[in-house]
mmCIF file of the N, C-alpha and C atoms, coordinates in Angstrom:
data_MODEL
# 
_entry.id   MODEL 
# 
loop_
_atom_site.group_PDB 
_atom_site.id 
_atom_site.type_symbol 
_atom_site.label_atom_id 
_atom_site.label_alt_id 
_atom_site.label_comp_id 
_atom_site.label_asym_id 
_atom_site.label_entity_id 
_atom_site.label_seq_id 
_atom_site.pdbx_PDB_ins_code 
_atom_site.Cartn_x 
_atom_site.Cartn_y 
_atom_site.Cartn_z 
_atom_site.occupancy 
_atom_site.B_iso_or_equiv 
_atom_site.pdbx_formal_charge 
_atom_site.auth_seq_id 
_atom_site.auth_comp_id 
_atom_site.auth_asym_id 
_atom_site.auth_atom_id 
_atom_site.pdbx_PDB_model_num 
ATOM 1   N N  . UNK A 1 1  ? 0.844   -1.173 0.000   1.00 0.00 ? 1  UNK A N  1 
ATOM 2   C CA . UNK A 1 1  ? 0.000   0.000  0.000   1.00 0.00 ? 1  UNK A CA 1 
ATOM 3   C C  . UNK A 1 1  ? 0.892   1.240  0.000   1.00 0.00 ? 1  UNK A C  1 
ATOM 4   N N  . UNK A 1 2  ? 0.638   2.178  -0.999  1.00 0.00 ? 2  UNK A N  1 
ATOM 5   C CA . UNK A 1 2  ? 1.682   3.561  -1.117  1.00 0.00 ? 2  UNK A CA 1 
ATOM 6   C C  . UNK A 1 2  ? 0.442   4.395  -0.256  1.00 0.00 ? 2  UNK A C  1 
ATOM 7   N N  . UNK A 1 3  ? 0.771   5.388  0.124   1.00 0.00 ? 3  UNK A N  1 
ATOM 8   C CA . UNK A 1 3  ? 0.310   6.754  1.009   1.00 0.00 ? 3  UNK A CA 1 
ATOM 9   C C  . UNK A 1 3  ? 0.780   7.837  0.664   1.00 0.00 ? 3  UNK A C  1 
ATOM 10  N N  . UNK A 1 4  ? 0.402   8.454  -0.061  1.00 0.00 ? 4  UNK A N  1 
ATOM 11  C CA . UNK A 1 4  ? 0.575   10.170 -0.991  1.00 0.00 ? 4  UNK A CA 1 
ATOM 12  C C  . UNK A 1 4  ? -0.287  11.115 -0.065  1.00 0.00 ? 4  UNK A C  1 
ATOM 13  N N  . UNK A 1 5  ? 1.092   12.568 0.183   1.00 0.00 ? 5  UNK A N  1 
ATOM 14  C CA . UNK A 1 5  ? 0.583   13.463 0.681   1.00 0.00 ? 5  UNK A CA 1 
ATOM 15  C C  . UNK A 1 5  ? -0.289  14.051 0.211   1.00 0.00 ? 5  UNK A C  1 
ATOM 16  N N  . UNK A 1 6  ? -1.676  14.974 0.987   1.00 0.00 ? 6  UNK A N  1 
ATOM 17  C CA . UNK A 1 6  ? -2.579  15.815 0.398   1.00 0.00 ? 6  UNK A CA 1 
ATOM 18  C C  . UNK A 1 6  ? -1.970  16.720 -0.265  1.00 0.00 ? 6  UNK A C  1 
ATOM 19  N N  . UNK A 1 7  ? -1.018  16.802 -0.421  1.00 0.00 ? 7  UNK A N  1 
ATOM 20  C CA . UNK A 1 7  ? -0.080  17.841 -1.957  1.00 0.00 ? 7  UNK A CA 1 
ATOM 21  C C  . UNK A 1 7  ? -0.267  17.078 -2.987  1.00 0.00 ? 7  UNK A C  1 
ATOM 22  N N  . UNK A 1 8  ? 0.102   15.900 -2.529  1.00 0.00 ? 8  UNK A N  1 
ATOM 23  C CA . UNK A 1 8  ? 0.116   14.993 -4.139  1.00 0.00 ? 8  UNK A CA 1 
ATOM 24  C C  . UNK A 1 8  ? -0.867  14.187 -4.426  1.00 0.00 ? 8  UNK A C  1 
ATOM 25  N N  . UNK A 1 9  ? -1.745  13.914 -3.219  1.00 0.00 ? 9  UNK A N  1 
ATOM 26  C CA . UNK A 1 9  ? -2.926  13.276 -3.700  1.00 0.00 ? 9  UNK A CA 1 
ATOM 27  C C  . UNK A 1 9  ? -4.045  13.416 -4.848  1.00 0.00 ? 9  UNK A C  1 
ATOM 28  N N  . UNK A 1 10 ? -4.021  15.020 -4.969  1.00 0.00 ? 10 UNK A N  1 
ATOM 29  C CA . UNK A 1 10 ? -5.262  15.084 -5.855  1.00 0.00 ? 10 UNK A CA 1 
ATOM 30  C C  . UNK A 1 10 ? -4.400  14.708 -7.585  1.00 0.00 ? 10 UNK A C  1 
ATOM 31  N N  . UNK A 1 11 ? -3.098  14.878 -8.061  1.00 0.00 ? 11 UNK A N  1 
ATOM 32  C CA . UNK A 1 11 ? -2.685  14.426 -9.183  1.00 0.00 ? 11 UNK A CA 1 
ATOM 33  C C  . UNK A 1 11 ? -2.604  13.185 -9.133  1.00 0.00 ? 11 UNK A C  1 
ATOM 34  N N  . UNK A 1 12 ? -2.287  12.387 -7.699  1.00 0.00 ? 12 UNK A N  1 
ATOM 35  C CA . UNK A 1 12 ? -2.173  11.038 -7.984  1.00 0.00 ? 12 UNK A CA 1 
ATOM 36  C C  . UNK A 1 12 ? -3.345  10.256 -8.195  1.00 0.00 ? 12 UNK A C  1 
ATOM 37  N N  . UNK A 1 13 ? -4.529  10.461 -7.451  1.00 0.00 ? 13 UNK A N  1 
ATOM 38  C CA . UNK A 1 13 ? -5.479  10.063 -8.125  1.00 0.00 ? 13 UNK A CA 1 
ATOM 39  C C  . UNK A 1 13 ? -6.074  10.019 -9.548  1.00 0.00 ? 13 UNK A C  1 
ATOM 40  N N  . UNK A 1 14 ? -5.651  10.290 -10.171 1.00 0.00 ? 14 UNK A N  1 
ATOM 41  C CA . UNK A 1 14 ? -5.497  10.384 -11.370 1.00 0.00 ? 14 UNK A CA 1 
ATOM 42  C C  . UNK A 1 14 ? -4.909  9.468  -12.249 1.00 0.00 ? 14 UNK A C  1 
ATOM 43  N N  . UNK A 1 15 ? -3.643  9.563  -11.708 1.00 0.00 ? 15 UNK A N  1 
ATOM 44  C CA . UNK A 1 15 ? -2.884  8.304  -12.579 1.00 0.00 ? 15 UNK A CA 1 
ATOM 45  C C  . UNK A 1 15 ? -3.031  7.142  -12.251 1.00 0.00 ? 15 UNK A C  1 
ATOM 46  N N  . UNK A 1 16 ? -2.840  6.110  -13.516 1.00 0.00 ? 16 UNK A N  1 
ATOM 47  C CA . UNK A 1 16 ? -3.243  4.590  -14.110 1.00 0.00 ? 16 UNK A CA 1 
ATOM 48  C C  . UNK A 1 16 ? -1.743  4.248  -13.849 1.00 0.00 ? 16 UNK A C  1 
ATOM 49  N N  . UNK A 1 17 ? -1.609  3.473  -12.798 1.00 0.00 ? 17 UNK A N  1 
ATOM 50  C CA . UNK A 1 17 ? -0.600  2.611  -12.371 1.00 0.00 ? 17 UNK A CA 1 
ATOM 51  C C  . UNK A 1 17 ? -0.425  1.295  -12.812 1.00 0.00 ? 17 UNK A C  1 
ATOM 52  N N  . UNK A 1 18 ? -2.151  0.847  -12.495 1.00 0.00 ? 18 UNK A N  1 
ATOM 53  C CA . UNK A 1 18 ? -1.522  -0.360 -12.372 1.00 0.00 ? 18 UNK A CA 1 
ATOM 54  C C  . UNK A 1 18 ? -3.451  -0.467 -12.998 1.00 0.00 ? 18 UNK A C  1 
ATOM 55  N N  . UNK A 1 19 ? -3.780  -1.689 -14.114 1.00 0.00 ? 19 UNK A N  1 
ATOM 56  C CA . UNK A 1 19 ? -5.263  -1.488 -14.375 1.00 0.00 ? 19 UNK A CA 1 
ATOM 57  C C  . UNK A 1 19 ? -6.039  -2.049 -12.832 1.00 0.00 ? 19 UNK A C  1 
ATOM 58  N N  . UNK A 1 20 ? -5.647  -2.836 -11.905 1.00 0.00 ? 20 UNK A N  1 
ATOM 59  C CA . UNK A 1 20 ? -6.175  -3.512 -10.824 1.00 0.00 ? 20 UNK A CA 1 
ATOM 60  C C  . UNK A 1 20 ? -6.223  -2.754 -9.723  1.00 0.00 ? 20 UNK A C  1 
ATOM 61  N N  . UNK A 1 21 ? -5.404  -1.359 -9.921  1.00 0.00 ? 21 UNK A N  1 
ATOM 62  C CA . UNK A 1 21 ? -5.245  -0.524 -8.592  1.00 0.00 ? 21 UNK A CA 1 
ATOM 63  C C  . UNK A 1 21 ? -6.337  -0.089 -7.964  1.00 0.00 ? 21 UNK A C  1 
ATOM 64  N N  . UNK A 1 22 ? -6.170  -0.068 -6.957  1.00 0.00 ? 22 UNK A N  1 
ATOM 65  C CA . UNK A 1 22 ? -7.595  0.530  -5.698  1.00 0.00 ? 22 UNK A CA 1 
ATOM 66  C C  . UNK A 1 22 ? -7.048  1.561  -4.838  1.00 0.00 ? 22 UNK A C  1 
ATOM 67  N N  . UNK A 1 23 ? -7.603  2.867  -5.274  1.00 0.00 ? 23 UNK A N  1 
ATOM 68  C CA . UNK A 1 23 ? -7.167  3.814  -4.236  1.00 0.00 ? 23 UNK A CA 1 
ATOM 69  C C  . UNK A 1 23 ? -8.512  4.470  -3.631  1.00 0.00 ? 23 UNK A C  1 
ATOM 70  N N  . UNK A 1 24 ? -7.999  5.241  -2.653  1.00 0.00 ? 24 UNK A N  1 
ATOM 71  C CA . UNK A 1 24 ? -8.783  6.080  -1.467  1.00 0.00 ? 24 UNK A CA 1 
ATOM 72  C C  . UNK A 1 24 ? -8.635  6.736  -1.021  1.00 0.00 ? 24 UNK A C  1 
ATOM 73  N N  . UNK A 1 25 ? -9.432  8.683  -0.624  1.00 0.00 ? 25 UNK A N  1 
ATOM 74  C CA . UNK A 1 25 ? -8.600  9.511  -0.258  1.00 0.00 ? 25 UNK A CA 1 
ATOM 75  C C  . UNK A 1 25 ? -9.250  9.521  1.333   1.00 0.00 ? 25 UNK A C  1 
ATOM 76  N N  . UNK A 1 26 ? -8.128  9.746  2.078   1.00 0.00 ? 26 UNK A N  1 
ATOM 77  C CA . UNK A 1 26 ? -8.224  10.075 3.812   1.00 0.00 ? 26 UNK A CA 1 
ATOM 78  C C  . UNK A 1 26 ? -8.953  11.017 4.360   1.00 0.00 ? 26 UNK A C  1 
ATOM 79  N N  . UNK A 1 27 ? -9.493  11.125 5.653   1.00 0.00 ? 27 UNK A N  1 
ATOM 80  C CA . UNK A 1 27 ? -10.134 12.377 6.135   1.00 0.00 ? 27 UNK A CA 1 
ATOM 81  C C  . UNK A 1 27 ? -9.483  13.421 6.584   1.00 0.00 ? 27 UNK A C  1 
ATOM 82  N N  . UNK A 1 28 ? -8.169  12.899 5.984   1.00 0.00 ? 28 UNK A N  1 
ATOM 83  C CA . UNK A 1 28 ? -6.741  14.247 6.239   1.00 0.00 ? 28 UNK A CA 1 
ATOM 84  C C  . UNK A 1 28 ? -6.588  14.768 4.829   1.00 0.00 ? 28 UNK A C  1 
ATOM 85  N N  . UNK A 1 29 ? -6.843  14.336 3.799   1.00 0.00 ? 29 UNK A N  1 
ATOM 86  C CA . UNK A 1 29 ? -6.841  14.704 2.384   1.00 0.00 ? 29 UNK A CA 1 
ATOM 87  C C  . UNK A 1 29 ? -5.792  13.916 1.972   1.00 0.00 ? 29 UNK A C  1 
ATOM 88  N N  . UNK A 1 30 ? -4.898  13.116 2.727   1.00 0.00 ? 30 UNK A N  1 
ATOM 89  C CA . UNK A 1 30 ? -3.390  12.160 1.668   1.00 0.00 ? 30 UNK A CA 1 
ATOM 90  C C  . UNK A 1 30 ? -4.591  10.869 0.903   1.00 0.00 ? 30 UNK A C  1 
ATOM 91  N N  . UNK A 1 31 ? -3.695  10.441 0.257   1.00 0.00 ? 31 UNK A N  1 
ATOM 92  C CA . UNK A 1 31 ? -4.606  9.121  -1.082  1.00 0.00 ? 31 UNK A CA 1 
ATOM 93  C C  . UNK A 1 31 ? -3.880  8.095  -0.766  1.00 0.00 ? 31 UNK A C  1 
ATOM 94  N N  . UNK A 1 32 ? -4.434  6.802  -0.749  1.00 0.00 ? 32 UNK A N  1 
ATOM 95  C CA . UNK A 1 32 ? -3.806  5.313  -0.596  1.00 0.00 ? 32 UNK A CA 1 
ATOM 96  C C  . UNK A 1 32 ? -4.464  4.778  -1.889  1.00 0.00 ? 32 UNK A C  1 
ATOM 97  N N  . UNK A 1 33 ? -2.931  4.041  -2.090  1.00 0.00 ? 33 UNK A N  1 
ATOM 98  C CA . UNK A 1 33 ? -3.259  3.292  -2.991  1.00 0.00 ? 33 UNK A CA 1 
ATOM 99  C C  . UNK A 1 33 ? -2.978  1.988  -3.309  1.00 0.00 ? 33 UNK A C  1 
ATOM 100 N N  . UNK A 1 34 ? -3.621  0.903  -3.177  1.00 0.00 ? 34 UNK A N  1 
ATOM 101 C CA . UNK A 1 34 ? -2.721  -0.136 -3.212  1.00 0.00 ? 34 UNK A CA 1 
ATOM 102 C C  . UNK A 1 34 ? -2.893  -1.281 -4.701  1.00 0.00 ? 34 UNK A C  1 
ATOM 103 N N  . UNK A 1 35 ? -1.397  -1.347 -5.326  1.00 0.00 ? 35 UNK A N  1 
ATOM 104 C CA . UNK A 1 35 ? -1.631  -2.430 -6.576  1.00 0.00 ? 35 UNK A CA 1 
ATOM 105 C C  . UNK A 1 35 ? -1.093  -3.196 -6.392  1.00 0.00 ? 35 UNK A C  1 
ATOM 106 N N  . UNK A 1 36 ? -1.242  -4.254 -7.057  1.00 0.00 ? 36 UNK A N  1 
ATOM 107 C CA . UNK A 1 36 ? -0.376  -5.675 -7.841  1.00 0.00 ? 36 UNK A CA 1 
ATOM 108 C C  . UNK A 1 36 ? 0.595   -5.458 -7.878  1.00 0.00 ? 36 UNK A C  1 
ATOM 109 N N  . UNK A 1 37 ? 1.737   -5.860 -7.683  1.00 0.00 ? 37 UNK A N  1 
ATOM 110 C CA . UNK A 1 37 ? 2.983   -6.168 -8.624  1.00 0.00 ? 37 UNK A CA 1 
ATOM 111 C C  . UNK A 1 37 ? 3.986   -7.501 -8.119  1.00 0.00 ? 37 UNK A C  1 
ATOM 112 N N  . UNK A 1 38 ? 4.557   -7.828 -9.408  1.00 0.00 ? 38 UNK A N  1 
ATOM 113 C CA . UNK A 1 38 ? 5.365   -9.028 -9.488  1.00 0.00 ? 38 UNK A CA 1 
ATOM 114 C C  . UNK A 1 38 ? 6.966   -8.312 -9.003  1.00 0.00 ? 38 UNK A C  1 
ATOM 115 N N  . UNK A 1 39 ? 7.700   -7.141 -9.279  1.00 0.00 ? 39 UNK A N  1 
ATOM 116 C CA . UNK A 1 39 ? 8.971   -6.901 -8.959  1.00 0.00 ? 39 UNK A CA 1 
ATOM 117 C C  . UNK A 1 39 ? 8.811   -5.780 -8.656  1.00 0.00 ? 39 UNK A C  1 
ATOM 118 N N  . UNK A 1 40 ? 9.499   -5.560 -7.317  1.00 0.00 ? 40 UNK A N  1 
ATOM 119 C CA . UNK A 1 40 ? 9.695   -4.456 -6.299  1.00 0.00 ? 40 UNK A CA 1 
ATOM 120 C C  . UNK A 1 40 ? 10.627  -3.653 -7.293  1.00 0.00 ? 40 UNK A C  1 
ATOM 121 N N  . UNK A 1 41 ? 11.655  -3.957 -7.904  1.00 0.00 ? 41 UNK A N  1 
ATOM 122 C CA . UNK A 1 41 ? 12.328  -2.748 -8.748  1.00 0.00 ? 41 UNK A CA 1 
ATOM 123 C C  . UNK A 1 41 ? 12.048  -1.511 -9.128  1.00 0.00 ? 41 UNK A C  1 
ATOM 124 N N  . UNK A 1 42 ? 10.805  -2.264 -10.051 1.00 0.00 ? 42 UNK A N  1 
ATOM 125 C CA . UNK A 1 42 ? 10.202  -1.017 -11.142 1.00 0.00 ? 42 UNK A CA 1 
ATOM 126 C C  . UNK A 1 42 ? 9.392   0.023  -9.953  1.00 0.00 ? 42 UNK A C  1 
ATOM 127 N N  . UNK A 1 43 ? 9.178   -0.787 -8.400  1.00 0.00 ? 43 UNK A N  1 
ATOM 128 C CA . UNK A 1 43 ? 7.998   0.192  -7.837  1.00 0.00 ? 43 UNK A CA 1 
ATOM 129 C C  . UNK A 1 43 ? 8.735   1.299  -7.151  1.00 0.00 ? 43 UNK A C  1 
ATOM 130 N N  . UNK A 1 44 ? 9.712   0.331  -6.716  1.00 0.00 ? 44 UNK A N  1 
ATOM 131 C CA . UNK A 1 44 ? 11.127  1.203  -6.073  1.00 0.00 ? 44 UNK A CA 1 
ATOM 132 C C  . UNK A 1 44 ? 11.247  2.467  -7.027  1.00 0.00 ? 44 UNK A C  1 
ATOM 133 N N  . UNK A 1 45 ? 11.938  2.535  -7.980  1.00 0.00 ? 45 UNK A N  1 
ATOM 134 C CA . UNK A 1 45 ? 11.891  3.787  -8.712  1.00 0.00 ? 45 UNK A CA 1 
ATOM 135 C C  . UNK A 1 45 ? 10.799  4.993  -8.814  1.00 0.00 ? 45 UNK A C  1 
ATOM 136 N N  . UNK A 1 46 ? 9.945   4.090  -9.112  1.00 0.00 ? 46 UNK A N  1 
ATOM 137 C CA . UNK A 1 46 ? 8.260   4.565  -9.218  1.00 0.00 ? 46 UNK A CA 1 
ATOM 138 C C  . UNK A 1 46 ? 7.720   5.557  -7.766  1.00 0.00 ? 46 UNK A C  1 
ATOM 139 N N  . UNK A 1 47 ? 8.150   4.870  -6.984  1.00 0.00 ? 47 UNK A N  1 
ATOM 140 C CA . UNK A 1 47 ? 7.872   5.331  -5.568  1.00 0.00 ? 47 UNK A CA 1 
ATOM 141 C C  . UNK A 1 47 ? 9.018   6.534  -5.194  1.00 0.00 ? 47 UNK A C  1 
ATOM 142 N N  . UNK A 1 48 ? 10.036  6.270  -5.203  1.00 0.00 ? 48 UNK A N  1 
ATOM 143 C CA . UNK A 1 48 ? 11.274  6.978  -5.237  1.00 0.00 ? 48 UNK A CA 1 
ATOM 144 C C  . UNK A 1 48 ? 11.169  8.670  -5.731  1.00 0.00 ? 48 UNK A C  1 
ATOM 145 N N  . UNK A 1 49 ? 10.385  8.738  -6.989  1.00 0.00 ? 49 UNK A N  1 
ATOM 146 C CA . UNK A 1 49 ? 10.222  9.701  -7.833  1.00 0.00 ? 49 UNK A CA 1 
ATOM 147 C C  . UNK A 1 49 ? 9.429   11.063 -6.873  1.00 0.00 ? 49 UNK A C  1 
ATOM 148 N N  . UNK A 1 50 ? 8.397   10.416 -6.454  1.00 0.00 ? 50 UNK A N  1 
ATOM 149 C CA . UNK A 1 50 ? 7.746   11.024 -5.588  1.00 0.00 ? 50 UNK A CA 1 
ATOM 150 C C  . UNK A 1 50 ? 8.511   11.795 -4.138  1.00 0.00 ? 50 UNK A C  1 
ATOM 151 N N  . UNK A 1 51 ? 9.887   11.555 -3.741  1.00 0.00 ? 51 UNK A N  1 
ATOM 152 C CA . UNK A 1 51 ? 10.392  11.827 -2.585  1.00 0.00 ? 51 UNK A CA 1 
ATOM 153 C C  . UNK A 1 51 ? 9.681   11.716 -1.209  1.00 0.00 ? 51 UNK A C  1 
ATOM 154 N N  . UNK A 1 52 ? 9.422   12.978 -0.464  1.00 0.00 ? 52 UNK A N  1 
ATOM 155 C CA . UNK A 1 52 ? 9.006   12.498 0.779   1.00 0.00 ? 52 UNK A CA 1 
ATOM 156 C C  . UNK A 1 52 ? 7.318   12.908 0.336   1.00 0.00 ? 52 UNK A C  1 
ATOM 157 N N  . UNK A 1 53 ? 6.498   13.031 -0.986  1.00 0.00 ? 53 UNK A N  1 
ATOM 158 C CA . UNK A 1 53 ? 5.209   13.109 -0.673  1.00 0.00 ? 53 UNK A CA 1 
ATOM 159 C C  . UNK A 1 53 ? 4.647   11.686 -0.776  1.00 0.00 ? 53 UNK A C  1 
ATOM 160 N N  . UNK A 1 54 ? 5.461   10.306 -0.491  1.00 0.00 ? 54 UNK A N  1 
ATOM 161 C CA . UNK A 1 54 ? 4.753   8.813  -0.793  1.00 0.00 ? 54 UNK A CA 1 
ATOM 162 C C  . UNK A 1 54 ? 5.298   8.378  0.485   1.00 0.00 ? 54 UNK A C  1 
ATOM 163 N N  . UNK A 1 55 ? 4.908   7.261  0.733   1.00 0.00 ? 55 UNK A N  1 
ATOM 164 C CA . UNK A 1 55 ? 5.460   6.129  2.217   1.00 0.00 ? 55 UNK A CA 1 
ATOM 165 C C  . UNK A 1 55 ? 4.722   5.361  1.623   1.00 0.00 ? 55 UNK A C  1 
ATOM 166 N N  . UNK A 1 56 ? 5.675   4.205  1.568   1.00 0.00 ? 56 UNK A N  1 
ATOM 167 C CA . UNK A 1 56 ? 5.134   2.756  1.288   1.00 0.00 ? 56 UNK A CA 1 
ATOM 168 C C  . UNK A 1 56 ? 4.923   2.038  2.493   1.00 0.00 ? 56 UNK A C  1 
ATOM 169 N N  . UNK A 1 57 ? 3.859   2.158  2.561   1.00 0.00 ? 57 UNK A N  1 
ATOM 170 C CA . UNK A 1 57 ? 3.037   1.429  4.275   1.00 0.00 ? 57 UNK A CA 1 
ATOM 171 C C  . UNK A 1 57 ? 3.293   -0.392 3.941   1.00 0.00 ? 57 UNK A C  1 
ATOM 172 N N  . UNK A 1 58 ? 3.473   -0.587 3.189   1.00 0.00 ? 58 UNK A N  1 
ATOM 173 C CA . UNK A 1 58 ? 3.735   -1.907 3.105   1.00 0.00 ? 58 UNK A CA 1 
ATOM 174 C C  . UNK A 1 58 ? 3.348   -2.798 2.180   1.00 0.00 ? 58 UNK A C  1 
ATOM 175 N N  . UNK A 1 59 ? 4.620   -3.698 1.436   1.00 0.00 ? 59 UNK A N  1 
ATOM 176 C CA . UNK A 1 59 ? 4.908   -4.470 2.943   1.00 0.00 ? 59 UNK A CA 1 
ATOM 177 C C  . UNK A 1 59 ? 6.004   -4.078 3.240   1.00 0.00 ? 59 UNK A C  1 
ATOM 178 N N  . UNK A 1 60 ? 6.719   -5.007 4.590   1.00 0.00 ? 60 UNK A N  1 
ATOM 179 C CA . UNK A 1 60 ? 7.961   -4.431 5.052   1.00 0.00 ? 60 UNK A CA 1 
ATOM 180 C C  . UNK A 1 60 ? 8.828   -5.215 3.991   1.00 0.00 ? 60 UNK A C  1 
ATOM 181 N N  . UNK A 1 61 ? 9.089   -5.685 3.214   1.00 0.00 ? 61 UNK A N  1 
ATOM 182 C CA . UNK A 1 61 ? 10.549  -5.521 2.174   1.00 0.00 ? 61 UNK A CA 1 
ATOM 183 C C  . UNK A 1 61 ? 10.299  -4.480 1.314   1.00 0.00 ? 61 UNK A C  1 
ATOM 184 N N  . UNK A 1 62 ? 9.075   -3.597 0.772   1.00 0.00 ? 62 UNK A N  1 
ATOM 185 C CA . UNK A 1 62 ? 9.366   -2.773 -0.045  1.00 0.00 ? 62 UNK A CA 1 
ATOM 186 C C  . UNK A 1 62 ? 10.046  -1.694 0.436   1.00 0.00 ? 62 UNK A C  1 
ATOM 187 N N  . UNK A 1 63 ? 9.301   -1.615 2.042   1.00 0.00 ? 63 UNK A N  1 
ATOM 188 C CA . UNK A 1 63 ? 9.579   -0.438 2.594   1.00 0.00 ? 63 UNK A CA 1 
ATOM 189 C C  . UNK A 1 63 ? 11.007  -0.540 2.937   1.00 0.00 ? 63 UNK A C  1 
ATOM 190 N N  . UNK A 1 64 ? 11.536  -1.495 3.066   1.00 0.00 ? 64 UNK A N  1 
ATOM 191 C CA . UNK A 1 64 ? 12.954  -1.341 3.712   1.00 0.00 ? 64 UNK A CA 1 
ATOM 192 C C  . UNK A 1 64 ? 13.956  -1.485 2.239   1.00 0.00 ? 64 UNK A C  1 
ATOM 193 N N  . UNK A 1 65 ? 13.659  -1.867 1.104   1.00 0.00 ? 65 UNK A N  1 
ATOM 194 C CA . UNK A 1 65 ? 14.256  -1.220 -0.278  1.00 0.00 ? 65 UNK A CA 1 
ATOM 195 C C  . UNK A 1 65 ? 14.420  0.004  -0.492  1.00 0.00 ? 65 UNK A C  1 
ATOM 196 N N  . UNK A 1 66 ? 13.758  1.296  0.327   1.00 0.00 ? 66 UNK A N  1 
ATOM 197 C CA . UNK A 1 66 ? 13.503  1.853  -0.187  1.00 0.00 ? 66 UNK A CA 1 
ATOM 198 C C  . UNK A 1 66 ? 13.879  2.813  0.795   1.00 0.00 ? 66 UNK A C  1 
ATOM 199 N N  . UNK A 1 67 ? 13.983  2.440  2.275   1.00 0.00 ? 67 UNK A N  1 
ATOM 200 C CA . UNK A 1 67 ? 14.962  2.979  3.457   1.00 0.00 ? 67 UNK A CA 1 
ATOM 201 C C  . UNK A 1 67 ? 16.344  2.691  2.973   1.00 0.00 ? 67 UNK A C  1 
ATOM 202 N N  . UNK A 1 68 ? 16.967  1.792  2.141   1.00 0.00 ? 68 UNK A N  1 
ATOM 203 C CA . UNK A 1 68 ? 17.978  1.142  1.946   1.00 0.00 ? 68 UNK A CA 1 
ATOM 204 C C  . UNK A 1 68 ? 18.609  2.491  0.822   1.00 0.00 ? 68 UNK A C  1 
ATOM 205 N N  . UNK A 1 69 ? 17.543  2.352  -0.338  1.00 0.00 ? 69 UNK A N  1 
ATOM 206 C CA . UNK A 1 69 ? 18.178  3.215  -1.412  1.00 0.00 ? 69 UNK A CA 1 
ATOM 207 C C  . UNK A 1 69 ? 17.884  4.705  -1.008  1.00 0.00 ? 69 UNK A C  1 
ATOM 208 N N  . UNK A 1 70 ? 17.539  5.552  0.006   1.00 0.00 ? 70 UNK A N  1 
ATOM 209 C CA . UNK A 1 70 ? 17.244  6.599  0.559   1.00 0.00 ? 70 UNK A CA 1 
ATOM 210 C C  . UNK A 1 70 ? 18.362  7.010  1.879   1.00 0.00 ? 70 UNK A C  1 
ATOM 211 N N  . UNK A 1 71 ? 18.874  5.738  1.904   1.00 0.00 ? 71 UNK A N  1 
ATOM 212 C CA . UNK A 1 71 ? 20.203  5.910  2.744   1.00 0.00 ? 71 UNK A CA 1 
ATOM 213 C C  . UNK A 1 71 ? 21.535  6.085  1.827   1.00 0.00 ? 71 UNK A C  1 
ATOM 214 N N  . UNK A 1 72 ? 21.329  5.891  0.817   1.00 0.00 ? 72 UNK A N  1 
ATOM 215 C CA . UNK A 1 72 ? 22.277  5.675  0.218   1.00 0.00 ? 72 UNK A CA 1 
ATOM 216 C C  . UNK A 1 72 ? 22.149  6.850  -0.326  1.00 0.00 ? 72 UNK A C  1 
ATOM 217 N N  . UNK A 1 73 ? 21.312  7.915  -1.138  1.00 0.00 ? 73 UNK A N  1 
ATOM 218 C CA . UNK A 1 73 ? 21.415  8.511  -1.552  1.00 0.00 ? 73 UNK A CA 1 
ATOM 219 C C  . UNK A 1 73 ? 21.271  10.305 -0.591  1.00 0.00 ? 73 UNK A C  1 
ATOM 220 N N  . UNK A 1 74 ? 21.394  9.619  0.785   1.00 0.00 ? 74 UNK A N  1 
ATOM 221 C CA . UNK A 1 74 ? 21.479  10.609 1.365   1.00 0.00 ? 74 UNK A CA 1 
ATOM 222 C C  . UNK A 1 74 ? 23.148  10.349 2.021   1.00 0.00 ? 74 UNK A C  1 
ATOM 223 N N  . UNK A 1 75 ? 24.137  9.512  1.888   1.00 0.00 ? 75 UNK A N  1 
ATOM 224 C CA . UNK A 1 75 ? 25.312  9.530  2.296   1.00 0.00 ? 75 UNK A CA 1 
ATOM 225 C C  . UNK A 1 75 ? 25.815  10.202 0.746   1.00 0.00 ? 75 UNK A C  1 
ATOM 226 N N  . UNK A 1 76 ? 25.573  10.438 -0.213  1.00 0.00 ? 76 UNK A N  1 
ATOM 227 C CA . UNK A 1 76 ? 25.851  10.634 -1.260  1.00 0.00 ? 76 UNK A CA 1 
ATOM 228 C C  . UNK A 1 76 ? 26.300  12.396 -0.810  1.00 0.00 ? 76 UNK A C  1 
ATOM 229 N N  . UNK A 1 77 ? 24.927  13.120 -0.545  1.00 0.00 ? 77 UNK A N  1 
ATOM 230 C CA . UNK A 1 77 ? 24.968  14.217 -0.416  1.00 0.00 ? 77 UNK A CA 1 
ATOM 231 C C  . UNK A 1 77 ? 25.133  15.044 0.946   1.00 0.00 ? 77 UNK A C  1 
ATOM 232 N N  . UNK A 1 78 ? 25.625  13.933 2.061   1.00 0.00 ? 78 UNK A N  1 
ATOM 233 C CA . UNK A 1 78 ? 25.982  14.718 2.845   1.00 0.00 ? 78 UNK A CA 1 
ATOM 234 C C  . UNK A 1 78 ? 27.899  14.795 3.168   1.00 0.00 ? 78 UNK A C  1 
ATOM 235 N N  . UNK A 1 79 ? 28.392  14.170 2.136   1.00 0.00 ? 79 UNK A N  1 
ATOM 236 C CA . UNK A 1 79 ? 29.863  14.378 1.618   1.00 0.00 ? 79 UNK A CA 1 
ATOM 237 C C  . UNK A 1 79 ? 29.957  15.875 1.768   1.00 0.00 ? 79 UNK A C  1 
# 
């Protein structure tokens, strides 16, 4: 399940991710959305793009792919 801030919720509702996707917006205004997928890769990126307006609520290996590549790209820039 991804979780988009009420900044980004109202464009993300919008977009066709995935044809099976099911989303929903909160009584805080952020959007959940949760799809299908066969490889964490492509979502990793996908998710990534978004910065801090997504959190992948789960499951816990996407989420920790994605603590993993967010660590990494924050030792990058604090050189």
């Amino acid at each position: 399940m991804l979780r988009f801030s009420a900044e980004r919720a109202r464009w993300v509702a919008d977009e066709r991710w995935h044809p099976d996707q099911v989303g929903q917006f909160l009584t805080d205004g952020k959007y959940e959305m949760c799809i299908p997928y066969r490889d964490e890769r492509e979502l990793v990126m996908d998710i990534l793009k978004y910065g801090p307006d997504i959190e992948a609520v789960g499951p816990e290996s996407l989420r920790k792919q994605i603590a993993e590549k967010l660590t990494k790209a924050l030792e990058l820039y604090a050189k």
